[in-house]
N, C-alpha and C positions, 0 to 999 in steps of 0.2 A: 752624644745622647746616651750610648749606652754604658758610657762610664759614670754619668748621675744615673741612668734605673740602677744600675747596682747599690750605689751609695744607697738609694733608698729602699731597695731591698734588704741590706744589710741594716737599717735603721729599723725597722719595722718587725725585728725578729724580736720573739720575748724577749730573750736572755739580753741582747743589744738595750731593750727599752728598756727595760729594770736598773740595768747596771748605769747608764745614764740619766737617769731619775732620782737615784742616789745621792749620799753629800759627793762620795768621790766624782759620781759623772761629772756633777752641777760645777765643782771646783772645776774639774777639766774642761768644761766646756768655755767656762771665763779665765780660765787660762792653758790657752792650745799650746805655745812655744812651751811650756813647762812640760806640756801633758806629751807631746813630741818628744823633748828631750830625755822623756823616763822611758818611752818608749823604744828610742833608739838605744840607750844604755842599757835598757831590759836586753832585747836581739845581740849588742855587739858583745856582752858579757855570757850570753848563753852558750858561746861556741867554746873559749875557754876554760869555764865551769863545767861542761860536756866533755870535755878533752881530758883535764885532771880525774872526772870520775871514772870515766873509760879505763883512766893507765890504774888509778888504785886499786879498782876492781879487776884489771887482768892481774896487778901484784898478788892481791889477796888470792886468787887463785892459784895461782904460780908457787908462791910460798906453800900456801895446803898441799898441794902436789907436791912439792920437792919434799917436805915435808915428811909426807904418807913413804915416798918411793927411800929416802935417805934411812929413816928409823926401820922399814923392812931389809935394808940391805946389812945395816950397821948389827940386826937380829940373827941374819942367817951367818953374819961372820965368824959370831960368839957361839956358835955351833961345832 
């Protein structure tokens, strides 16, 4: 019982009725296995798109840094 009040709590929020009132909803509602399986490849693809941006952006950082510390040391050599 209380896993339908939710379901119908969750139906009943703006942002839920709008986006289901839509052409997107209305496809999705006459077809759930499709609208399921975008669902799950949305989730299973967001951990290793999360992962790759994580390591680029420690690179990108990493490089600045070696970067800033390498040109000030290679400065004070030529001194």
């Amino acid at each position: 019982v209380s896993y339908l009040l939710s379901w119908v709590v969750l139906l009943t929020l703006p942002q839920v009725t709008q986006l289901m009132n839509s052409r997107i909803g209305l496809y999705i509602r006459t077809h759930p296995f499709l609208g399921l399986a975008v669902l799950l490849f949305s989730a299973m693809s967001a951990v290793p798109v999360g992962i790759f941006l994580i390591f680029s952006l420690v690179t990108i950082i990493m490089t600045a840094v070696g970067f800033v510390f390498f040109e000030c040391k290679c400065d004070h050599t030529r001194l």
